[in-house]
C-alpha positions as CSV (number, residue, x, y, z in Angstrom):
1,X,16.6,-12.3,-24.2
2,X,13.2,-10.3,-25.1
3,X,12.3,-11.0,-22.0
4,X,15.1,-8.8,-20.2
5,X,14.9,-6.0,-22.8
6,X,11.3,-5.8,-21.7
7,X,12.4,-5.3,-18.6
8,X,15.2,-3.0,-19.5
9,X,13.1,-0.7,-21.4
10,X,10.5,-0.4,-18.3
11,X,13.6,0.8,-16.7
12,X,14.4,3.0,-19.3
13,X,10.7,4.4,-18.8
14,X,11.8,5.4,-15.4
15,X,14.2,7.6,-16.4
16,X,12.3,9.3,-18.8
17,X,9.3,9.6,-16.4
18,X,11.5,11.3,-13.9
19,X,12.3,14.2,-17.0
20,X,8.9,14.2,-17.9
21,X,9.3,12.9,-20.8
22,X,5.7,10.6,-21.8
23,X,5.8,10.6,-25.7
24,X,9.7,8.5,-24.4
25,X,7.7,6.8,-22.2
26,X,5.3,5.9,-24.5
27,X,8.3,4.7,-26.6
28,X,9.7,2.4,-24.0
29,X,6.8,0.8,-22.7
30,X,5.7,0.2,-25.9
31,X,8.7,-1.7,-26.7
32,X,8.6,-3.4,-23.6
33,X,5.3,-4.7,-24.1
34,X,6.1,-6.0,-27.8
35,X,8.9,-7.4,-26.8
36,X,6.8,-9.7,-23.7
37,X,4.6,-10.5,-26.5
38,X,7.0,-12.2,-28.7
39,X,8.2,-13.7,-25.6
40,X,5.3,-14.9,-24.7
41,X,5.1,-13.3,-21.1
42,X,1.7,-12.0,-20.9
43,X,2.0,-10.9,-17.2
44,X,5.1,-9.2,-18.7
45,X,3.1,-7.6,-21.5
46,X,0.3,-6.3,-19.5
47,X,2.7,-4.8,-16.3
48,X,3.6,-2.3,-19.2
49,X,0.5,-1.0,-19.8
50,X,-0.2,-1.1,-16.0
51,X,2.9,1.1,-15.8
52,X,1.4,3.5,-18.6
53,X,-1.4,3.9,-16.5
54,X,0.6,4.7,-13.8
55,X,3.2,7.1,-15.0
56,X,0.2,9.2,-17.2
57,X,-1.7,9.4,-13.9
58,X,1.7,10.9,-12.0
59,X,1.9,13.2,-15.1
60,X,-2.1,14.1,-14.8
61,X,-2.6,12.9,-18.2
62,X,-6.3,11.5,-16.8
63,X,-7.5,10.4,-20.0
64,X,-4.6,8.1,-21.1
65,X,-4.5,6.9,-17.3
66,X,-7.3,5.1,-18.3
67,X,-6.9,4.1,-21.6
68,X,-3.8,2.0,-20.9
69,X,-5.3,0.3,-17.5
70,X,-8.3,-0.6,-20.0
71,X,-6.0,-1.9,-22.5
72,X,-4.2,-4.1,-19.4
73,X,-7.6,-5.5,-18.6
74,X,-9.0,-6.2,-22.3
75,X,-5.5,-8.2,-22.5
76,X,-6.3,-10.0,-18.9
77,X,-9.4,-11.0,-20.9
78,X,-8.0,-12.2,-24.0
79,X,-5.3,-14.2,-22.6
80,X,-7.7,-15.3,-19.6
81,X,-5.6,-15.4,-17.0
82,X,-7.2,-16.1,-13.9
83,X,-8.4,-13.3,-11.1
84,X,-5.6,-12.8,-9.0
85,X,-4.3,-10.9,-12.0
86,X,-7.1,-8.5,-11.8
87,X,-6.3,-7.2,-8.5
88,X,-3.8,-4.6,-9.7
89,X,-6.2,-3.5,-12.2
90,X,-8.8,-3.4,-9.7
91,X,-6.7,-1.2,-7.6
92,X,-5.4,1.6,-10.0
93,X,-9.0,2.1,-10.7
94,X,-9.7,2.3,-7.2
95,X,-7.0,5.0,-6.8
96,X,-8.3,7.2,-9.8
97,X,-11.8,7.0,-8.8
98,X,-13.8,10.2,-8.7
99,X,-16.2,8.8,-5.5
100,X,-16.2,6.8,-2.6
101,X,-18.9,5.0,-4.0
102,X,-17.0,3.8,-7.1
103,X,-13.6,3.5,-4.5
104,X,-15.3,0.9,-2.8
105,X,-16.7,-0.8,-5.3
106,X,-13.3,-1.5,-6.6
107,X,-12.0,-2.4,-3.6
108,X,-14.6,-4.8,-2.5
109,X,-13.6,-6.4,-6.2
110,X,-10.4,-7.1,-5.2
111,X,-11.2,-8.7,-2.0
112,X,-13.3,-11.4,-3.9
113,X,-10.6,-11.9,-6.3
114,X,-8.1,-14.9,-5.3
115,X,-4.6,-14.2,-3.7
116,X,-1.1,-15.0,-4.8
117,X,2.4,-14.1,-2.9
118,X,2.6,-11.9,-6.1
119,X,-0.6,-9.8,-5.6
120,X,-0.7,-10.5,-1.3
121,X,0.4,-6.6,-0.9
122,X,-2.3,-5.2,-3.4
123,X,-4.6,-7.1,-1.1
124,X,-3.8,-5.9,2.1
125,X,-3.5,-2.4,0.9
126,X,-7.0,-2.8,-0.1
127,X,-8.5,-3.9,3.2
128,X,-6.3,-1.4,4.7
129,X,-7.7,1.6,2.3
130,X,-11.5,0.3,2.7
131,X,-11.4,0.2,6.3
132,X,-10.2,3.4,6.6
133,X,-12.9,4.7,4.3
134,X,-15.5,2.6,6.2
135,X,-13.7,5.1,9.5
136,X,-14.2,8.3,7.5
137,X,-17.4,7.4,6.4
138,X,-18.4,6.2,10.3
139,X,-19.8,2.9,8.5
140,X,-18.6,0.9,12.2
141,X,-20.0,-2.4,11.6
142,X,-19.0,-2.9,8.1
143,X,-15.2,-2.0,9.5
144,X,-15.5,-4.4,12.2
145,X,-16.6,-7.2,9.7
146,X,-13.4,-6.5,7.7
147,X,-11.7,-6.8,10.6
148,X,-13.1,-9.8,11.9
149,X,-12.8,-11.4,8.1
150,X,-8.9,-12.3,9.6
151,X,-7.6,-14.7,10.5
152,X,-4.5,-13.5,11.3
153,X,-3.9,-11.9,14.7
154,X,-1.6,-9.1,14.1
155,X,-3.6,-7.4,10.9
156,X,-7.2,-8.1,12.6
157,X,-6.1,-6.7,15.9
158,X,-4.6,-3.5,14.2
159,X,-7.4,-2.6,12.1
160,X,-9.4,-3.2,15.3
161,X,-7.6,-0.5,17.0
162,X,-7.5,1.9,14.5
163,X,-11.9,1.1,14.7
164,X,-11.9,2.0,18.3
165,X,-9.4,4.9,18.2
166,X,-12.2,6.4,15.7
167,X,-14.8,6.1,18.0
168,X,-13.0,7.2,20.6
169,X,-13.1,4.5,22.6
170,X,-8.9,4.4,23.1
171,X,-9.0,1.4,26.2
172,X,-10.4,-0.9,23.8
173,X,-7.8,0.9,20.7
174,X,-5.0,0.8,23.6
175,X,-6.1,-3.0,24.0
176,X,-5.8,-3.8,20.3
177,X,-2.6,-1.9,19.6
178,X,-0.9,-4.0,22.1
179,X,-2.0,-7.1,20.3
180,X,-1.2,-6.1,17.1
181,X,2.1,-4.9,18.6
182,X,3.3,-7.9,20.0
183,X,1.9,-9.9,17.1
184,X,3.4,-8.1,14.3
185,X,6.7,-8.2,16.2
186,X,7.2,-11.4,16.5
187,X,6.2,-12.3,13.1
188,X,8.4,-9.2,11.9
189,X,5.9,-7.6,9.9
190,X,7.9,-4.5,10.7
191,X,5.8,-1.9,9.4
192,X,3.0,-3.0,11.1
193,X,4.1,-3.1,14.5
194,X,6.4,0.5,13.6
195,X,2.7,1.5,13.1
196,X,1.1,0.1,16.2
197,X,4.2,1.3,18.0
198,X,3.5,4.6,17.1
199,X,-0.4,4.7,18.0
200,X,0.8,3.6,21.4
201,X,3.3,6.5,21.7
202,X,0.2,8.7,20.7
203,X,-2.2,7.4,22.8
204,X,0.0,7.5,26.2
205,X,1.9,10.4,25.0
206,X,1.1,11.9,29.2
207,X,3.0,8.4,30.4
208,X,6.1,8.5,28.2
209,X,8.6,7.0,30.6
210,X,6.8,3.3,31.6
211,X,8.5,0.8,30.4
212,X,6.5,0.4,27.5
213,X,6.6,3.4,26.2
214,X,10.3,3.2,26.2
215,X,10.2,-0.7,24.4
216,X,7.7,1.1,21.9
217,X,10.2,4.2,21.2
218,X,12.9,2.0,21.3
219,X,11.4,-0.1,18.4
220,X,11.0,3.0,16.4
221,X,14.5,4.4,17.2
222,X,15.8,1.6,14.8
223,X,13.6,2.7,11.9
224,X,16.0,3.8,8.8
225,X,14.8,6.6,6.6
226,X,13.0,5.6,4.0
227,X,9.1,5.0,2.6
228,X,7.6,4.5,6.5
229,X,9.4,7.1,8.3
230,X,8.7,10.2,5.2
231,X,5.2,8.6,5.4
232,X,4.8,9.9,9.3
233,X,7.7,11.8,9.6
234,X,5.4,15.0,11.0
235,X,3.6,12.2,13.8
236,X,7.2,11.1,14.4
237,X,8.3,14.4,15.5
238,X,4.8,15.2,17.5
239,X,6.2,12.7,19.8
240,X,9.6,13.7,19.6
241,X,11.3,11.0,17.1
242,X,13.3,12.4,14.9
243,X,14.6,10.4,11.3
244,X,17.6,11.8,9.8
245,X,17.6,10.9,6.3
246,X,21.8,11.7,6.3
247,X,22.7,9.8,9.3
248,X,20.9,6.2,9.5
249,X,22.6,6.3,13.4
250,X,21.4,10.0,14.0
251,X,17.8,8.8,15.2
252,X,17.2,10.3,18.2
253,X,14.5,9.7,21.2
């Protein structure tokens, strides 16, 4: 029972971080973390001052953004869990960080930390914000070793393309895409190959009627509204896709 008003009162939290509202929010997390506590869920207990973290940083409250997420990592300590925990932690300061420098610093941190199917995401999103900080910074090498660090076809092969499309070497991105394409199909990783998908559109935007341009816009004519198509809604459009978040059938080509 304390374990689901824990997790009532982070939902509670929700609602008062959407009426800006963080001395409630305070109130509910606070709760929320007692009430782990007594239930002995430390994971439990230290999500809520992860979610602190979180909701002060959407607020710009900078200075309790990292109070809390050093309050979730003293209590990783204490209960010593082991370092697949961390990897959140690791990330949030990743996202607040003030440099590059420090951004991959705590990237690299997560990548040495063990994965869980809990944590796999946080993961993935880290090699997937390094390597495109390795792009920015034109750091090729160290991109294509993250690259090359996987084993797994569809994620090697798009981070590959994305390399090559940065040097402007778009057969070789082209080549990759496909790959990564096919790949992420099959295993229906469907963001991945809606991404891919798109690159392809982009990059044989002057051959838009072979046939695989029209499998590749028929792929993204079944994307629903939601977090991936408001993420590249303006790319979308550039190549004449069009979401609309009232009509899930109103996709058009």
């Amino acid at each position: 029972m304390l374990s689901l008003q824990s997790e009532v009162n982070k939902s509670l939290s929700d609602i008062a971080a959407y009426h800006k509202d963080f001395k409630k929010v305070q109130e509910y997390l606070y709760q929320s973390a007692s009430q782990a506590r007594l239930a002995k869920r430390p994971i439990q207990e230290i999500r809520a001052y992860t979610l602190l973290s979180i909701k002060a940083s959407k607020l710009k409250l900078n200075q309790q953004r990292y109070d809390y997420l050093y309050q979730a990592q003293t209590l990783l300590d204490d209960y010593q869990l082991d370092g697949s925990h961390y990897m959140l932690i690791f990330y949030h300061f990743a996202l607040f960080a003030q440099t590059d420098e420090e951004r991959e610093k705590y990237y690299l941190k997560i990548l040495e930390q063990p994965t869980s199917q809990n944590n796999l995401w946080v993961f993935y999103s880290a090699v997937e914000q390094l390597s495109s900080l390795y792009l920015k910074q034109e750091k090729w090498q160290q991109a294509l070793n993250i690259a090359n660090s996987f084993s797994e076809v569809a994620r090697s092969s798009a981070l590959k393309a994305e390399l090559y499309k940065a040097q402007q070497q778009l057969d070789k991105a082209l080549e990759y895409a496909k790959i990564a394409f096919n790949s992420a199909r099959t295993q229906h990783i469907d963001w991945l190959s809606r991404d891919m998908a798109l690159m392809l559109l982009e990059l044989t935007i002057e051959d838009s009627d072979t046939a695989d341009s029209l499998l590749y816009k028929s792929h993204l004519k079944k994307v629903k509204p939601g977090w991936w198509s408001d993420r590249h809604k303006e790319r979308l459009a550039e190549i004449g896709i069009l979401v609309d978040p009232y009509n899930e059938q109103a996709n058009k080509i």
